[in-house]
C-alpha positions as CSV (number, residue, x, y, z in Angstrom):
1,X,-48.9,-28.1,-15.5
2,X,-47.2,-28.9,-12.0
3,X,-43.8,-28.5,-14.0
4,X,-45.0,-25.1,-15.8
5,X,-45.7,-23.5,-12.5
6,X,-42.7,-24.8,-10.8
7,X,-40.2,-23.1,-14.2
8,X,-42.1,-20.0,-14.1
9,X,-41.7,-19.8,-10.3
10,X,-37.9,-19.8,-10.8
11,X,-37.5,-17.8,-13.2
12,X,-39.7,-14.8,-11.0
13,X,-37.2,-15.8,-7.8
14,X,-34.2,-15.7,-9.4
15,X,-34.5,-12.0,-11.1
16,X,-36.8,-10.6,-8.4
17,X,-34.6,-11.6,-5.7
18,X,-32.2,-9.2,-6.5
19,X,-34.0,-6.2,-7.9
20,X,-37.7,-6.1,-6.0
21,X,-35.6,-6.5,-2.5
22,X,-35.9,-3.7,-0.4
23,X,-33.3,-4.8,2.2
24,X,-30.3,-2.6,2.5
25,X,-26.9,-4.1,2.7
26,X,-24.6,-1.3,3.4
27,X,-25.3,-1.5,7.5
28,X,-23.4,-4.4,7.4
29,X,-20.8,-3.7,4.6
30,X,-20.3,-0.4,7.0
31,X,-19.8,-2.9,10.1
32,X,-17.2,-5.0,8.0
33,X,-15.4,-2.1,6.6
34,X,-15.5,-0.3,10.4
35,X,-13.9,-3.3,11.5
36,X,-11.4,-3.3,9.2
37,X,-10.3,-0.2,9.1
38,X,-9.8,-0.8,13.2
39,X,-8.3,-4.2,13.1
40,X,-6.2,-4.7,9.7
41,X,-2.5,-4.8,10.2
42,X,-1.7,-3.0,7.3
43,X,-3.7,-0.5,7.6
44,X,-2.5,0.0,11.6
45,X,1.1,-0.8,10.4
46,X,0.6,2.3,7.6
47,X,-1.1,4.4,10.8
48,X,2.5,4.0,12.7
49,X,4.9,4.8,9.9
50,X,2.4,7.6,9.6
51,X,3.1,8.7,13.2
52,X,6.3,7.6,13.3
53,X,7.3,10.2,10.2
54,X,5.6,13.3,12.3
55,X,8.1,13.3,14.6
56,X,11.4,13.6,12.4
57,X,10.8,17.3,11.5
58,X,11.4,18.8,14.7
59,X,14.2,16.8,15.1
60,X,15.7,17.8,11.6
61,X,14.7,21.7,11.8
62,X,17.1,21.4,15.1
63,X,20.4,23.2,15.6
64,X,23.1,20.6,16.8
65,X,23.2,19.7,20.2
66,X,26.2,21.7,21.9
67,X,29.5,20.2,22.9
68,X,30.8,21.2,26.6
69,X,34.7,20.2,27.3
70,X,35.8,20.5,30.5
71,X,39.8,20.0,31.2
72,X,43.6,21.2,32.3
73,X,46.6,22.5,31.6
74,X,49.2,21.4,33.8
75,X,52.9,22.7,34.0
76,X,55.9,21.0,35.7
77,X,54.0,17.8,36.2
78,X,51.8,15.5,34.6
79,X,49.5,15.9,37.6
80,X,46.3,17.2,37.2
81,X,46.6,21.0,37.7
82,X,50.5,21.3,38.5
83,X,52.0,24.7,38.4
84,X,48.4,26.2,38.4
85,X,49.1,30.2,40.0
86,X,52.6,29.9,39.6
87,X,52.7,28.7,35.8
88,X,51.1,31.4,33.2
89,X,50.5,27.8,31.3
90,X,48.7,25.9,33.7
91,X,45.1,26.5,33.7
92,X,42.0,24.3,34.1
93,X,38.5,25.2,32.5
94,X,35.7,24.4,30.5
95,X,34.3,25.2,27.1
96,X,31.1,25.5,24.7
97,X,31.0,24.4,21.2
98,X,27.5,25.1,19.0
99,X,27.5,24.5,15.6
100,X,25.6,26.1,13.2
101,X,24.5,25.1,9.5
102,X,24.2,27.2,6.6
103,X,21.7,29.7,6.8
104,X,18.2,28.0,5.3
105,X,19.7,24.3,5.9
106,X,17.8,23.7,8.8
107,X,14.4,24.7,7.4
108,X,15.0,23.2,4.5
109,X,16.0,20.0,6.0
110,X,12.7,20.0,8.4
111,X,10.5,20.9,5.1
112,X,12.0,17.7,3.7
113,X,10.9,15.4,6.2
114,X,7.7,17.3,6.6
115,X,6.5,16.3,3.2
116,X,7.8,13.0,3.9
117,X,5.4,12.7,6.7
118,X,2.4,14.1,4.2
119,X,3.7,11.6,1.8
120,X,2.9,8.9,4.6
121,X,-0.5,10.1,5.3
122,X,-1.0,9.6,1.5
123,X,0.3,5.8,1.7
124,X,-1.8,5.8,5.0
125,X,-5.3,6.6,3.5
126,X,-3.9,4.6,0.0
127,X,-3.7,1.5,2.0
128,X,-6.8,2.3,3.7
129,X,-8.5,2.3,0.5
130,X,-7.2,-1.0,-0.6
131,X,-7.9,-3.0,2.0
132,X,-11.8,-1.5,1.9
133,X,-11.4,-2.8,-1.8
134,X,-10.1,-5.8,-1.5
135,X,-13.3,-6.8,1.4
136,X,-15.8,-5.1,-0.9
137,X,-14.7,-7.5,-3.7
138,X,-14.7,-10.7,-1.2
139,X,-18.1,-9.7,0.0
140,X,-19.7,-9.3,-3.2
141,X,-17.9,-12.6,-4.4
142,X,-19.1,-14.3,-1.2
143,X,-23.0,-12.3,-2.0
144,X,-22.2,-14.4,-5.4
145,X,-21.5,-17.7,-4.1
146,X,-24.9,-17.8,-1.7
147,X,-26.7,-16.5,-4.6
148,X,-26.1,-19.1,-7.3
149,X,-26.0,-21.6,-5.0
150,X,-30.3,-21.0,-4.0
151,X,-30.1,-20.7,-8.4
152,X,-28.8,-24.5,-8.7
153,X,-30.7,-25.9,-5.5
154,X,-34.3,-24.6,-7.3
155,X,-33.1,-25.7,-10.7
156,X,-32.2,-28.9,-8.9
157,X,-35.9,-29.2,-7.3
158,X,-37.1,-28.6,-10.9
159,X,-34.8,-31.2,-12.4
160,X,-35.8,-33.5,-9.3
161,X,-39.2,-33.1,-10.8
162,X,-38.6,-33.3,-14.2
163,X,-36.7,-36.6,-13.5
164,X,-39.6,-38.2,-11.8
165,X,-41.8,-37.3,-14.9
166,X,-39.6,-38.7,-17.3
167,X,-39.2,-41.8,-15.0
168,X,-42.9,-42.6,-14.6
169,X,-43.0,-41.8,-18.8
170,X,-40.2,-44.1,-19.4
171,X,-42.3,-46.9,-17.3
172,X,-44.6,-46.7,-19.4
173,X,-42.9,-46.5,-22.6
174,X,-43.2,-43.3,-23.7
175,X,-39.7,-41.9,-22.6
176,X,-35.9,-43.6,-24.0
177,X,-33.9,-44.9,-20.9
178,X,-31.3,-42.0,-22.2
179,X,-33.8,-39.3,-21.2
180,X,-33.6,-40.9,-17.1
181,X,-29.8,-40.8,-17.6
182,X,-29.3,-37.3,-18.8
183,X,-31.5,-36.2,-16.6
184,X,-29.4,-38.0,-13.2
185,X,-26.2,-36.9,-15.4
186,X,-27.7,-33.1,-15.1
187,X,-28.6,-33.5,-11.8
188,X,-24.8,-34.6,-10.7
189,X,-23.5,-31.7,-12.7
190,X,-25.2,-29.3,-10.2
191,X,-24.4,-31.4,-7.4
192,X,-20.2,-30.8,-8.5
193,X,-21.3,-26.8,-9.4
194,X,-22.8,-26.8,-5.6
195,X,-19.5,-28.2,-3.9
196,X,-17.3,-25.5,-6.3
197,X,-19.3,-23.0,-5.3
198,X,-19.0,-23.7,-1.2
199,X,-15.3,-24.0,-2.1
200,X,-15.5,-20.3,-3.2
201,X,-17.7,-19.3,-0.7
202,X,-15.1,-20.3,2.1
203,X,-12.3,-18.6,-0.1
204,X,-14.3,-15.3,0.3
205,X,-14.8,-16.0,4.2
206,X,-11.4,-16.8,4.6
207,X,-10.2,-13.6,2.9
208,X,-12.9,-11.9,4.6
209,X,-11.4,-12.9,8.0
210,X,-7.9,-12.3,7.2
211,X,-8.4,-8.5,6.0
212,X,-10.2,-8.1,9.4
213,X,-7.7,-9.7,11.2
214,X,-10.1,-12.4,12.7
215,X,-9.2,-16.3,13.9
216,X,-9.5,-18.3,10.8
217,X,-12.7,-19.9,10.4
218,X,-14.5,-17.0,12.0
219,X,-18.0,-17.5,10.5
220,X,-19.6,-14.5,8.4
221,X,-23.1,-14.2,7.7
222,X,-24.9,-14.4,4.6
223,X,-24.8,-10.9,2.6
224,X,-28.0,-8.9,2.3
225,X,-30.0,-8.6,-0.3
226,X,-29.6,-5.1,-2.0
227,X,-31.0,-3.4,-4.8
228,X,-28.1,-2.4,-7.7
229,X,-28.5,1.2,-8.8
230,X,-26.5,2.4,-11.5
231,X,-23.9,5.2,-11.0
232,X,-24.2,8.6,-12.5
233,X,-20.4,9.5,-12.8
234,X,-19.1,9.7,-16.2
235,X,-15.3,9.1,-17.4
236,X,-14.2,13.0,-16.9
237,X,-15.8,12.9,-13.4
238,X,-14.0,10.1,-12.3
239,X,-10.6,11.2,-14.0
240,X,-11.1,14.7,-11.8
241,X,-11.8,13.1,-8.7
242,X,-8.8,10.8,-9.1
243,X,-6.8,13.6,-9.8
244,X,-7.9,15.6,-6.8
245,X,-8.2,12.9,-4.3
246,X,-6.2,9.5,-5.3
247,X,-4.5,9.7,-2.2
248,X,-1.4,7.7,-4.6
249,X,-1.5,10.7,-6.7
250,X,-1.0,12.8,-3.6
251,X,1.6,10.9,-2.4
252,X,3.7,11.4,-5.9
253,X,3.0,15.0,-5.8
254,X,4.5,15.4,-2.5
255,X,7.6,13.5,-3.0
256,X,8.3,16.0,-5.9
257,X,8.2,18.5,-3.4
258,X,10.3,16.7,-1.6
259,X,12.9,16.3,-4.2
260,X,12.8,20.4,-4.7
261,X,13.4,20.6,-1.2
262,X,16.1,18.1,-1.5
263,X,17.8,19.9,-4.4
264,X,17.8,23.5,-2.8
265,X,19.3,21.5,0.2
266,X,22.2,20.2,-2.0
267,X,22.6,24.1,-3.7
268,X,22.7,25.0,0.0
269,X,26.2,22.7,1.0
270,X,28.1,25.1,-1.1
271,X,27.9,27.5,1.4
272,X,29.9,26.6,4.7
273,X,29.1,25.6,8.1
274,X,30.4,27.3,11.0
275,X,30.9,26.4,14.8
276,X,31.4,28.5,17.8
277,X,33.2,28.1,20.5
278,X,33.3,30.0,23.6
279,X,35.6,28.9,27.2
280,X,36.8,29.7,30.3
281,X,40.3,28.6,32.3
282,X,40.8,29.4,36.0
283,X,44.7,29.7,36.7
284,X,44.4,30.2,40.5
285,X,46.1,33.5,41.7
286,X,46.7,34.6,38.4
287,X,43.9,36.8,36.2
288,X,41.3,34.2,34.3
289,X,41.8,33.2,30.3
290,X,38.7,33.3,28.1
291,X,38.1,32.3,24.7
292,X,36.1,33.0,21.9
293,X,36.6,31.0,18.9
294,X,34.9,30.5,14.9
295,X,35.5,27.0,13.1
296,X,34.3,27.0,9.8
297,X,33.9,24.5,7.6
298,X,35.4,25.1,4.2
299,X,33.7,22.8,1.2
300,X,37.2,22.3,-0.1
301,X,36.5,19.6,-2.3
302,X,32.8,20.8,-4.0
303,X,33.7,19.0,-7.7
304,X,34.0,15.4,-5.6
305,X,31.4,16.3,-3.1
306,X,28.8,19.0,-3.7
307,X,28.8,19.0,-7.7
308,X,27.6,15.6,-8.1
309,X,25.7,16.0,-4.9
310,X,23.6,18.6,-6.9
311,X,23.5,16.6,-9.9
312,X,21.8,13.1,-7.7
313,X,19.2,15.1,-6.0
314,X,18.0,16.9,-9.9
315,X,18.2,13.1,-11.0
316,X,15.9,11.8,-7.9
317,X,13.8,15.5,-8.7
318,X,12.7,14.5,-12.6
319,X,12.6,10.9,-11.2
320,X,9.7,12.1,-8.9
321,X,8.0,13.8,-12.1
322,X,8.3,10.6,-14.3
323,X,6.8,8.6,-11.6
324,X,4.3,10.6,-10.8
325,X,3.1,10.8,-14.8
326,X,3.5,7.0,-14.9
327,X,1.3,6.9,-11.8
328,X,-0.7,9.3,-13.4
329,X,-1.3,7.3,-16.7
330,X,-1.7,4.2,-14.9
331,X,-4.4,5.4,-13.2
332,X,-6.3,6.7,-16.0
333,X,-6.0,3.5,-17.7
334,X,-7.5,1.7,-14.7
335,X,-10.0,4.1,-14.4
336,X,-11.2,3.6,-18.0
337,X,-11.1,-0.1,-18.0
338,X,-12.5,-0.4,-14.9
339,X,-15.0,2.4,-16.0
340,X,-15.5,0.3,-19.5
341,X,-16.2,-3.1,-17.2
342,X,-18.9,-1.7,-15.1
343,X,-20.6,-0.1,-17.5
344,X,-20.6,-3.2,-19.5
345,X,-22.0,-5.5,-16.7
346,X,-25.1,-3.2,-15.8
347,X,-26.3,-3.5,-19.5
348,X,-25.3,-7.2,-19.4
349,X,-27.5,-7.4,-16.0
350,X,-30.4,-5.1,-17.8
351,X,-31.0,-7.5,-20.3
352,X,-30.6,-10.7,-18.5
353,X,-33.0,-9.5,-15.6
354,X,-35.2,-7.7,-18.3
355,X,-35.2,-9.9,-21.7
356,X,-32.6,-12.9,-21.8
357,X,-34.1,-14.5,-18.6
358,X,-38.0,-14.2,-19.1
359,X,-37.4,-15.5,-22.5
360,X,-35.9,-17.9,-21.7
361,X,-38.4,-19.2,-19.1
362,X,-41.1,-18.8,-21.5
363,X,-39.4,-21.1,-23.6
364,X,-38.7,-23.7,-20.5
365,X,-42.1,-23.3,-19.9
366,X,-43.8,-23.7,-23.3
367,X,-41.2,-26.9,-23.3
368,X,-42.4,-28.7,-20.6
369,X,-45.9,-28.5,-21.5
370,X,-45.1,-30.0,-25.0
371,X,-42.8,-32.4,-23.4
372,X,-45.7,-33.5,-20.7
373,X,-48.1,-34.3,-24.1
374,X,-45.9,-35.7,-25.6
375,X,-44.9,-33.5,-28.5
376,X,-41.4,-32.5,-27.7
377,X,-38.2,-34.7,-26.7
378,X,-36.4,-34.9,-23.7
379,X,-33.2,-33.1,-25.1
380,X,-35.0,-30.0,-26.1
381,X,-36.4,-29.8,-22.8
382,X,-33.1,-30.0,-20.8
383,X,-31.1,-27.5,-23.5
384,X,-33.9,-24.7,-22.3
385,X,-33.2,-26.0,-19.0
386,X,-29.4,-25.1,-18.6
387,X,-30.0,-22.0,-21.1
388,X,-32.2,-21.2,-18.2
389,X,-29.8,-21.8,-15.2
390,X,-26.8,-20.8,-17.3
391,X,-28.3,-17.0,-18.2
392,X,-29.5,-16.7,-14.1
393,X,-25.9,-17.5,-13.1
394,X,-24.7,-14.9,-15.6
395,X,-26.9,-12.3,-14.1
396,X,-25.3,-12.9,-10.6
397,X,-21.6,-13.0,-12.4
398,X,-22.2,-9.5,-13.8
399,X,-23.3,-8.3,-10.5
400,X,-20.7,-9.3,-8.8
401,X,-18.4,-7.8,-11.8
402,X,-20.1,-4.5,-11.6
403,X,-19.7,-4.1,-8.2
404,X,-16.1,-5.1,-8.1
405,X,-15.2,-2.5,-10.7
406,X,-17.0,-0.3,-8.6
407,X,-15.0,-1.3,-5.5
408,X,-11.8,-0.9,-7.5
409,X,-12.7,2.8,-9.2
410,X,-13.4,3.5,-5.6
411,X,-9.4,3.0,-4.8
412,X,-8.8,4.7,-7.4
413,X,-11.1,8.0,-7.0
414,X,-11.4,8.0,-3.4
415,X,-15.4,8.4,-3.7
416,X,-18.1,6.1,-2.9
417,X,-19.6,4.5,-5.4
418,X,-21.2,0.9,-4.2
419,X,-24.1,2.3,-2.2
């Protein structure tokens, strides 16, 4: 009876735990994440290529800084200003040079590296969404390790138990000395399962620590409790959320603008750039010079230079497009599978929390009590016994799968879907 109560008390823990818990875990998922997103070098090293990028527009949409010469003539002499009021030659003066693109270059040059600074933001909130995915995932593995291990350490108490039973039955004859083996062999098996999983829990603390740029070996407290809900999205939901937020979708669409840009720019070298130049050249008693001069720049040699110029930036243009579609399809395929994978592990959890596991303590339980008469052998007892501990590990495995797909259609849509 001792044993009966003791199964049956388990088997209520180890599904109850989980979904009766009223506890909350997103205050400190939200803390984690906070910290992250103020402490991760990637994400502060996406933040400065971010900032770094806003700047370049202003400087491309700028004319040219001017040129100013200053210098002499001299006549009669290599000395500075010889013959300067008797020489018509001999002058000394200064001049202005300011060159000036094509009309539209300039804009189009500063449009260019403006979407290459939204592009940036894109990769900005991209990697921001990674690295959120990536800690969700090595929480919920780490929720996973502290989980099973309180599974195996009150299946352990049980086999402890059952062990002493079958010991004090094997005094008296009534028990094989192979049912006190399998039992100690059963009972190390949990013992190696116990040292795996703290070897996985210090993984996930370790990768904890690094994504929030913490001193290795930083402890990390025990996960919360939480309840798993379901989520309501559907596959067309997801796919239009993706397609309106991915922030890597974003970023493809504005580097095809980009390359539009970039090809109007190259159409745009065909057309000349000019320079103007404006002076003046005191010659002492006699009347000042001034000057006024255009330079234009004549594209001379457009088959070597500005053809093929045109023909790279339409090449890097339907480049952008191809990308972006691969992007595109990639996405949807992750979506799906990912989709697929969660949607698989909340039935898998329904009917182990619901079905597989209360069965399956039933059957544990109805064991030991025709075990402890005598009418049942050790062997059966201990197969309901792992079928037990293996289905409440399951349970925990799909949890932890469901919310890592969760975490990673969360990259991928940009919505929040783990709370």
């Amino acid at each position: 009876m001792r044993l009966r109560c003791v199964a049956a008390g388990i088997v209520i823990l180890s599904v109850s735990g989980v979904l009766a818990s009223g506890r909350e875990h997103s205050r400190q998922l939200d803390a984690l994440i906070a910290e992250a997103l103020r402490n991760n070098p990637e994400i502060l090293a996406a933040q400065k290529r971010y900032e770094a990028a806003r700047q370049r527009p202003s400087q491309e949409s700028t004319l040219p800084d001017p040129v100013l010469g200053v210098g002499y003539q001299s006549a009669g002499s290599p000395r500075p200003v010889a013959g300067l009021g008797a020489e018509p030659m001999a002058n000394a003066g200064f001049s202005i040079t300011q060159e000036f693109p094509a009309p539209g270059k300039l804009n189009l040059r500063g449009g260019i590296a403006a979407k290459e600074a939204e592009a940036e933001f894109q990769q900005y909130q991209a990697v921001q969404l990674n690295v959120i995915a990536r800690l969700k995932q090595a929480y919920y593995r780490l929720y996973y390790t502290y989980a099973a291990r309180d599974v195996l350490e009150r299946n352990r108490d049980l086999l402890t138990r059952l062990l002493s039973v079958t010991e004090a039955r094997y005094a008296v004859g009534k028990a094989a000395q192979q049912d006190v083996l399998k039992a100690q062999t059963q009972i190390s098996i949990l013992e190696t399962r116990l040292v795996k999983l703290e070897q996985e829990r210090n993984a996930a603390e370790a990768e904890i620590n690094s994504l929030l740029n913490r001193r290795a070996g930083t402890p990390v407290p025990r996960p919360e409790e939480f309840t798993p809900i379901e989520f309501a999205l559907n596959l067309e939901e997801l796919y239009g959320s993706a397609r309106e937020q991915s922030p890597v979708l974003r970023r493809g669409q504005k580097m095809i603008e980009r390359s539009e840009l970039a090809l109007n720019l190259a159409r745009k070298d065909y057309y000349p750039d000019y320079a103007v130049t404006a002076g003046y050249f005191n010659q002492g008693s006699m009347p000042a010079m001034y000057m006024a001069r255009v330079d234009v720049r004549i594209p001379l040699y457009f088959w070597r230079k500005q053809r093929p110029g045109v023909t790279e930036q339409a090449s890097n243009l339907v480049e952008a497009r191809r990308s972006y579609e691969s992007i595109d399809q990639n996405i949807r395929f992750r979506i799906k599978d990912d989709y697929l994978m969660a949607q698989a592990s909340w039935k898998l959890m329904e009917l182990y929390s619901k079905t597989v596991i209360p069965q399956a303590g039933l059957a544990l339980e109805s064991s030991l009590s025709s075990y402890e008469t005598g009418n049942l052998d050790f062997l059966s007892v201990l197969t309901n016994f792992t079928t037990v501990l293996d289905y409440e590990l399951n349970y925990y495995q799909e949890l932890m799968s469901y919310y890592a797909a969760l975490s990673r259609l969360e990259e991928l849509t940009a919505l929040r879907l783990t709370d």
